[in-house]
C-alpha positions as CSV (number, residue, x, y, z in Angstrom):
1,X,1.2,-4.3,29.8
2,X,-1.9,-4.5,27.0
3,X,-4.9,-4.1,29.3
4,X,-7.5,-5.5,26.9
5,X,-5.3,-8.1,26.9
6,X,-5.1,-8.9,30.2
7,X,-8.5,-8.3,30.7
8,X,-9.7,-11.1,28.1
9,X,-7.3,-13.4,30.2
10,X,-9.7,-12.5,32.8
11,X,-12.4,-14.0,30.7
12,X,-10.8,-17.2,29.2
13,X,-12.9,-19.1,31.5
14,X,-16.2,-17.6,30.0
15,X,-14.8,-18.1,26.5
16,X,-13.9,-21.8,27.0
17,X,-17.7,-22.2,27.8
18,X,-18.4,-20.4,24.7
19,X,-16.0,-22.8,22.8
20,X,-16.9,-25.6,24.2
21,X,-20.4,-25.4,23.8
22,X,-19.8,-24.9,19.7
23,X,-17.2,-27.4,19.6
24,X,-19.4,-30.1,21.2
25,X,-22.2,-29.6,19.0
26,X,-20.2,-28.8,15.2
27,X,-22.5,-28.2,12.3
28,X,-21.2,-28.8,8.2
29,X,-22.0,-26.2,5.5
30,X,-24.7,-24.5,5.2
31,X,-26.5,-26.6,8.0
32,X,-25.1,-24.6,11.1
33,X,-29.0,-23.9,11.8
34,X,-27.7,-24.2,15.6
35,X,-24.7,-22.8,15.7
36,X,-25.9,-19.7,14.6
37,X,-29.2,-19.2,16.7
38,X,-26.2,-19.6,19.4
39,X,-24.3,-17.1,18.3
40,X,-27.4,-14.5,17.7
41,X,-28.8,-15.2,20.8
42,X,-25.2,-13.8,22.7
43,X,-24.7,-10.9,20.7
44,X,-28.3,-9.8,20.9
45,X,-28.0,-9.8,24.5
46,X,-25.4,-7.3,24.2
47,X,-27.4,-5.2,22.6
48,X,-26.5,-5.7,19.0
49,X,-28.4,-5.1,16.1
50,X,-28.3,-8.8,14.0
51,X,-29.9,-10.0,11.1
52,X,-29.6,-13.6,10.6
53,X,-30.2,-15.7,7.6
54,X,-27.2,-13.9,5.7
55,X,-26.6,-16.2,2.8
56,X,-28.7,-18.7,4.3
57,X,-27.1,-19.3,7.9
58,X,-24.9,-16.5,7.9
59,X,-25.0,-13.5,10.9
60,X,-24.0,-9.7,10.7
61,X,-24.2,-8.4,14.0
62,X,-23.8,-4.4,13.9
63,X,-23.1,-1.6,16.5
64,X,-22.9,2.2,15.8
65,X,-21.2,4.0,18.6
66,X,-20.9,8.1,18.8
67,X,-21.2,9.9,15.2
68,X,-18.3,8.4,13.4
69,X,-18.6,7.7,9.5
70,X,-16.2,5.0,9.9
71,X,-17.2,1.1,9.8
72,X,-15.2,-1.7,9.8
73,X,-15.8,-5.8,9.7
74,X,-14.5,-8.1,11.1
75,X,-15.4,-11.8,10.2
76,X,-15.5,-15.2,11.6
77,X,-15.8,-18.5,10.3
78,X,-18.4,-21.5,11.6
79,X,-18.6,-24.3,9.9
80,X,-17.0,-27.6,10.6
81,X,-16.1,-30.7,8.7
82,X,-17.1,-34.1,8.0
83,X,-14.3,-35.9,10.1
84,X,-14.3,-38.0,12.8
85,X,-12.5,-36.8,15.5
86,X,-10.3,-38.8,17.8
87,X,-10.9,-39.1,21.6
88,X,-8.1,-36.3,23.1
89,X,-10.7,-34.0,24.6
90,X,-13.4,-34.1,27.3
91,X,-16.1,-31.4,25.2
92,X,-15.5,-33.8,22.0
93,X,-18.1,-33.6,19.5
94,X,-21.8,-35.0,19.9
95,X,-21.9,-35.4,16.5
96,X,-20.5,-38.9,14.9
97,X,-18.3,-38.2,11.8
98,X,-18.6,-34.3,12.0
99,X,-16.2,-32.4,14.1
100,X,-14.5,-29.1,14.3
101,X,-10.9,-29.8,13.2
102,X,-9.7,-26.9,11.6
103,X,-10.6,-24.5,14.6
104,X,-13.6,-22.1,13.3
105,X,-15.6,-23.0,16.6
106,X,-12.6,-20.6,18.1
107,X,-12.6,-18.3,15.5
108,X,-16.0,-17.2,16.6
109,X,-15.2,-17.6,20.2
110,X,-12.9,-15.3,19.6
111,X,-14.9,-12.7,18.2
112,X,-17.2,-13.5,20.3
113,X,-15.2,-12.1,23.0
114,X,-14.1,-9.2,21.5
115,X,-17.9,-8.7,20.8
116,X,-18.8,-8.6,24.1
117,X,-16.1,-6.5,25.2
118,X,-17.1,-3.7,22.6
119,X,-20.3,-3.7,23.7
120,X,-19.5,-3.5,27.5
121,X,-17.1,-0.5,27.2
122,X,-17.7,1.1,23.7
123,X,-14.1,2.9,23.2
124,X,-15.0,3.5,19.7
125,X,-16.8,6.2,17.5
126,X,-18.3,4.6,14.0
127,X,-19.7,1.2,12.9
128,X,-18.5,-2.5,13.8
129,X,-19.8,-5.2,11.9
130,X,-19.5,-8.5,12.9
131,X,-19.7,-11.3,10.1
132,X,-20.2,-15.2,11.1
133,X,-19.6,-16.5,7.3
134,X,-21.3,-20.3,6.8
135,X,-19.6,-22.7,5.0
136,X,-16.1,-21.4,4.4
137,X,-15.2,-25.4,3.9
138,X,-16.8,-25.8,0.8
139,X,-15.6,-22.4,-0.6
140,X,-19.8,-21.5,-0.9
141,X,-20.1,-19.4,2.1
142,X,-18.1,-16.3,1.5
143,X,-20.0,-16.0,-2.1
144,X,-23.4,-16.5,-0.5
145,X,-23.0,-13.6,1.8
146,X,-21.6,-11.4,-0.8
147,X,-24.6,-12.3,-2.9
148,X,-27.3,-12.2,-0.3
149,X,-25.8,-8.0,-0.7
150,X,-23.4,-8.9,1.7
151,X,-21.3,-4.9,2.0
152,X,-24.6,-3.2,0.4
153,X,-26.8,-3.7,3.3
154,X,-23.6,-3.7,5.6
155,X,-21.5,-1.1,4.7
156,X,-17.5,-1.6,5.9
157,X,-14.6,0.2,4.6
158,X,-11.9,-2.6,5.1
159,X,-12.7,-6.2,6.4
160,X,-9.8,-8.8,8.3
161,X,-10.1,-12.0,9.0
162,X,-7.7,-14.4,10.7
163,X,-7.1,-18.4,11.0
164,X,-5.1,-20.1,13.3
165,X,-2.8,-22.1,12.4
166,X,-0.7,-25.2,14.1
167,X,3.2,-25.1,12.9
168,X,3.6,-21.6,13.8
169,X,4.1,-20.3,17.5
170,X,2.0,-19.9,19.3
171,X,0.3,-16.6,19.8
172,X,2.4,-14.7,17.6
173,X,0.4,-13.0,14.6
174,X,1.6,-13.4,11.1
175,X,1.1,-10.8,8.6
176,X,1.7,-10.7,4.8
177,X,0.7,-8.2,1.7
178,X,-0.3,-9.8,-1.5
179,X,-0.6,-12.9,-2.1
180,X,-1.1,-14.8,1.3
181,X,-3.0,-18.2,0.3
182,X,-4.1,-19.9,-2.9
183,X,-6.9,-20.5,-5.0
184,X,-8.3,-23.8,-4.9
185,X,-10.5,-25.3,-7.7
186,X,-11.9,-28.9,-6.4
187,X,-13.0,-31.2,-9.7
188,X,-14.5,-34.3,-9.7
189,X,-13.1,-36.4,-13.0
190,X,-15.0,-39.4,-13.8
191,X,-13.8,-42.3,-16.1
192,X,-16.4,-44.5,-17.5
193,X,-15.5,-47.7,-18.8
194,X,-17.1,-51.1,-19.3
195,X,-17.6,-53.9,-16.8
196,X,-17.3,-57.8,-17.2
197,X,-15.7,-60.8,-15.3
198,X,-12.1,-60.2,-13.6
199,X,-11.0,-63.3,-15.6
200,X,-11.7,-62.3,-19.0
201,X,-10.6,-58.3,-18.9
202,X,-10.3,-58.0,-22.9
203,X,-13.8,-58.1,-23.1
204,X,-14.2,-54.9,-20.7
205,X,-12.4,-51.1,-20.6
206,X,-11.0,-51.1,-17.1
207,X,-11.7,-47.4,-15.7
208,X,-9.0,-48.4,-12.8
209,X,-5.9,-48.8,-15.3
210,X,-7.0,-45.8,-16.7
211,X,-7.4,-43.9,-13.7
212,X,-4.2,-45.1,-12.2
213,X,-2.4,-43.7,-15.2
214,X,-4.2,-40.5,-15.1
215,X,-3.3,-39.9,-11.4
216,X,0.5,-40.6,-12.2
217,X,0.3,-38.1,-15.2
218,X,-1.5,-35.3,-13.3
219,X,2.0,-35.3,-11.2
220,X,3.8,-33.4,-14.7
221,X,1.1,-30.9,-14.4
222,X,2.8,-29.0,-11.4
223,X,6.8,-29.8,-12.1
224,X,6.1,-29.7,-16.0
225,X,3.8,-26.3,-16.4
226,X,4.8,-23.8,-13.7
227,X,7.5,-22.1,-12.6
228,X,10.1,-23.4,-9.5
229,X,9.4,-19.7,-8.2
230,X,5.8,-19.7,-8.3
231,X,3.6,-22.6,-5.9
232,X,1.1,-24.7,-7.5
233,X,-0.1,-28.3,-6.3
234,X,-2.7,-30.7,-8.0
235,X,-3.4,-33.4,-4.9
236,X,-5.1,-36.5,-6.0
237,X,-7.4,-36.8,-2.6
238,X,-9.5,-39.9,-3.3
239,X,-10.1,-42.8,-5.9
240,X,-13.2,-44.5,-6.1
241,X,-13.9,-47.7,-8.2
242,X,-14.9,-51.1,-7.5
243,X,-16.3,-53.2,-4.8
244,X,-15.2,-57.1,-6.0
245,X,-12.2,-58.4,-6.8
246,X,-13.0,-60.2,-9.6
247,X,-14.9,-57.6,-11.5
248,X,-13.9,-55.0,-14.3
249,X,-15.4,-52.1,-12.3
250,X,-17.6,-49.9,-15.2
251,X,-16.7,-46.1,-13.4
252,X,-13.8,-44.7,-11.7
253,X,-14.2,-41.0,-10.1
254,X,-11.2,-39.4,-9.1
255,X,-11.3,-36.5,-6.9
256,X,-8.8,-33.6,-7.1
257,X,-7.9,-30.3,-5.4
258,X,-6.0,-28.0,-8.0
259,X,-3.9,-25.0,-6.3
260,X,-2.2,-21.9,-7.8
261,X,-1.1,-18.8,-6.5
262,X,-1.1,-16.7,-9.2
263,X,-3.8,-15.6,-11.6
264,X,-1.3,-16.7,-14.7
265,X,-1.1,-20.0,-13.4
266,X,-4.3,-21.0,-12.4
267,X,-5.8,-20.8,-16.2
268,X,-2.7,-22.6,-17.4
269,X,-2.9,-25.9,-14.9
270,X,-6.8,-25.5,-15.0
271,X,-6.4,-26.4,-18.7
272,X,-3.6,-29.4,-18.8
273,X,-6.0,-31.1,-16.3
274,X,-8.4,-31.2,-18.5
275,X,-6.1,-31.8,-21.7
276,X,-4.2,-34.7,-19.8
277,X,-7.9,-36.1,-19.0
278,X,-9.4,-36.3,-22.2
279,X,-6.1,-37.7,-23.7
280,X,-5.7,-40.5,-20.8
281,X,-9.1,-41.0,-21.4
282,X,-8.8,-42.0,-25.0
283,X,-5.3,-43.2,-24.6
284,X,-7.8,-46.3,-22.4
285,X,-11.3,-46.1,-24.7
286,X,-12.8,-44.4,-21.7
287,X,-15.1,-42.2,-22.2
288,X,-14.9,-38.8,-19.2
289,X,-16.8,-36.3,-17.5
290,X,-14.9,-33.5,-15.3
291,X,-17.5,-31.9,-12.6
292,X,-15.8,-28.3,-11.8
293,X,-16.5,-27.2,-8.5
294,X,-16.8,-23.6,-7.5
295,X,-14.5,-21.1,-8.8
296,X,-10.8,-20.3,-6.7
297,X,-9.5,-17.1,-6.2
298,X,-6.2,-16.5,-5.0
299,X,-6.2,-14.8,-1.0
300,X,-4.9,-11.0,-1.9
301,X,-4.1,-8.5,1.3
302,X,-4.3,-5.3,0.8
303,X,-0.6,-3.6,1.6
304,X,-2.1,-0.8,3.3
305,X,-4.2,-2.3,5.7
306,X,-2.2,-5.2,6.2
307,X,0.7,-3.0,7.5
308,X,-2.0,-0.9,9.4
309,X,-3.1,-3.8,11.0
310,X,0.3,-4.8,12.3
311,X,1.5,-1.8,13.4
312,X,-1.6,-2.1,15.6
313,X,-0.4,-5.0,16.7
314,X,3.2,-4.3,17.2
315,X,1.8,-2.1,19.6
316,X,-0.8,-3.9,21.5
317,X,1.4,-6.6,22.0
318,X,5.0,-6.2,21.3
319,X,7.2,-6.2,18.6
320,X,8.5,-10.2,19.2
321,X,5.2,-11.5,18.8
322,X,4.9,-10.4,15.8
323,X,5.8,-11.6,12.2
324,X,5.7,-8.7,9.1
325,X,6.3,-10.2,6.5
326,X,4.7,-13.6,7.5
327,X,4.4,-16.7,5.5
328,X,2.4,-17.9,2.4
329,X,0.6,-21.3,2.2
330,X,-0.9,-23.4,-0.8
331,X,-3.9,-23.4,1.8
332,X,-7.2,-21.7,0.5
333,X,-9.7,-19.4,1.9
334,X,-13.2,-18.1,0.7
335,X,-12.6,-14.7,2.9
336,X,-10.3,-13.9,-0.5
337,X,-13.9,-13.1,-2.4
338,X,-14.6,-11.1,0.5
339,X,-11.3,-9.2,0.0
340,X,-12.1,-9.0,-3.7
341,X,-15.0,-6.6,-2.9
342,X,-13.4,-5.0,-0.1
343,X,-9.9,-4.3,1.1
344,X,-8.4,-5.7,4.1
345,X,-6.0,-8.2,5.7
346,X,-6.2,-11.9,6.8
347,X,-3.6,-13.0,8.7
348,X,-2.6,-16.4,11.1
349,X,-2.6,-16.3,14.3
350,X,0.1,-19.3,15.6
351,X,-1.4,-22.6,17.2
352,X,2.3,-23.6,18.3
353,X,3.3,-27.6,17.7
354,X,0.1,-29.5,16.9
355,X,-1.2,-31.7,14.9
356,X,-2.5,-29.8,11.8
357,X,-6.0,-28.2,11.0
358,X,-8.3,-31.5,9.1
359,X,-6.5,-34.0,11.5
360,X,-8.6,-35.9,13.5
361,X,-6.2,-35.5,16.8
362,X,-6.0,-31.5,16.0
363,X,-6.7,-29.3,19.0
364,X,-7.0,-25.5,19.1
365,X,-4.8,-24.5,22.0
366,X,-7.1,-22.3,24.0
367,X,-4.3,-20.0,25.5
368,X,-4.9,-18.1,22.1
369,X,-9.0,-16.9,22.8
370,X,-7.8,-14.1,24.8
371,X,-5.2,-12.8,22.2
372,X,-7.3,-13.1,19.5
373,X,-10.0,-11.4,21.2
374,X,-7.8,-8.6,22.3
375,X,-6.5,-8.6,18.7
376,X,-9.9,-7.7,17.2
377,X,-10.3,-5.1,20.1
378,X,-7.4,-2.9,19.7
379,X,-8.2,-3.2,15.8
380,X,-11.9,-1.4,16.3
381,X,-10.6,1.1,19.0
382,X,-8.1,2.2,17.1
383,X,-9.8,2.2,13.3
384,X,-12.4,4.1,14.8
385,X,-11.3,6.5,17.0
């Protein structure tokens, strides 16, 4: 039987309170000003060395044990989103039309646990780093850290992250090398037209026609442009125009999330968005703007310390829970710029049959804080032995 395991069982009860207390008071992007003054405040307790601020709300929380060389991270996300949850728990969020629904409030209980564990018994020799990223929602987080000299000022040799994630079962861990989730680019297109009176439309450019027939062509992009082996998606996630019935609206904005999975791809459906905008656009007398958002990058585990790291946990906690090779999703993740500066493995960590992460009923099932905890445990003790 895994004794850290069983041990962190021992302190679900302290890391419900943990959870709780974060999931009642969620914080968006760059704004978790509270979250992390929560999250300093425990680790420094436990006689961590933290420096806060870290790509403007971000936390590195380090502890050198013995005289090992070796240093490892180990990262956590804390930001939550701008949804409104429903009404299923009693430690709902405070906060009207922000909640945590995709479960990073338990990714830093988690670590949190395993935190304090470390600390407690210190069954390691070398360096553990703990990283609370900001901001992993809007893809910014991630690049801040790394820019704010992120790995200089913190050295690591490999870093791992994990997510949860509802559809798989619960409690097992899913590892994969390569290519493990996509790149996402997020553009905003608008389509600028010209207004006048509902009943006399020949006298205005409706941005709505055109829009509606740009959403319908963006479905070729995917089934048209990339290959039946290879997964791409370009989602249409929200159409804006219009208030009146009776009025040629003068601007449509269409907002669209663009996936790939490989680095051919990407470029390839990056450009027939754009080359089916502009033509749609003049196919209506519209004139267009595209706003790109941040740059994707496709989530890449390193083969080496992805099997390394489930080895470990074949034997912490047996070889049916599990999963090497594990799945690929069209999902995205800004821990894959972390992973483009330093290698390691991000893998999920099963949620079992719930509603899924960004849905306002979604619920992180807490019988997973003690194996995740003990996860991240067993990792340090026996990277740095």
């Amino acid at each position: 039987m895994n004794a850290v395991l069983e041990e962190m069982r021992g302190k679900t009860g302290t890391m419900k309170e943990w959870l709780h207390h974060l999931h009642r008071h969620p914080e968006l992007a760059f704004q978790e000003d509270q979250t992390s003054a929560y999250i300093a405040k425990l680790v420094k307790s436990w006689g961590y060395e933290v420096v806060e601020g870290v790509g403007k709300t971000g936390i590195v929380a380090s502890m050198k044990v013995g005289d090992g060389t070796a240093s490892i991270g180990i990262r956590a996300d804390m930001d939550a989103l701008p949804i409104q949850e429903g009404d299923r728990l009693e430690y709902k969020s405070e906060h009207t039309g922000v909640a945590h629904l995709c479960g990073h409030d338990a990714h830093s209980t988690m670590l949190l646990g395993a935190a304090e564990y470390l600390a407690r018994t210190r069954n390691f020799n070398g360096t553990v780093r703990l990283i609370f990223q900001p901001a992993e929602e809007t893809m910014g987080g991630g690049n801040a850290m790394i820019a704010d000299g992120l790995f200089e000022r913190f050295p690591v040799d490999a870093v791992f992250g994990l997510h949860n994630m509802p559809g798989l079962p619960r409690g097992k861990l899913h590892f994969r090398d390569g290519a493990t989730m996509a790149a996402v680019d997020n553009w905003e297109i608008e389509l600028i037209g010209k207004g006048s009176h509902g009943a006399m439309p020949e006298l205005g450019i409706d941005p709505i026609v055109a829009g509606s027939s740009l959403v319908m062509a963006l479905q070729t992009v995917v089934s048209r442009n990339v290959s039946p082996f290879n997964q791409a998606v370009v989602t249409v996630g929200a159409f804006l125009a219009g208030k009146a019935a009776n009025v040629v609206a003068e601007r449509a904005i269409l907002r669209v999330s663009i996936r790939t999975t490989t680095k051919e791809d990407r470029p390839k459906v990056l450009g027939r968005v754009r080359e089916i905008t502009r033509a749609q656009a003049e196919a209506f007398s519209c004139k267009y703007e595209i706003r790109e958002g941040a740059p994707g990058a496709v989530l890449l585990n390193d083969p080496e310390e992805t099997a390394k790291a489930a080895r470990i946990a074949r034997d912490a906690f047996g070889e049916e829970n599990v999963v090497y090779p594990g799945p690929a999703i069209l999902g995205s993740e800004d821990f894959a710029f972390m992973l483009q500066q330093k290698k390691g493995t991000y893998f999920f960590l099963g949620n079992g049959d719930t509603p899924m992460v960004h849905n306002p009923d979604y619920v992180f099932d807490t019988e997973n804080l003690p194996v995740g905890a003990a996860f991240w445990v067993t990792l340090v003790e026996k990277s740095l032995r």
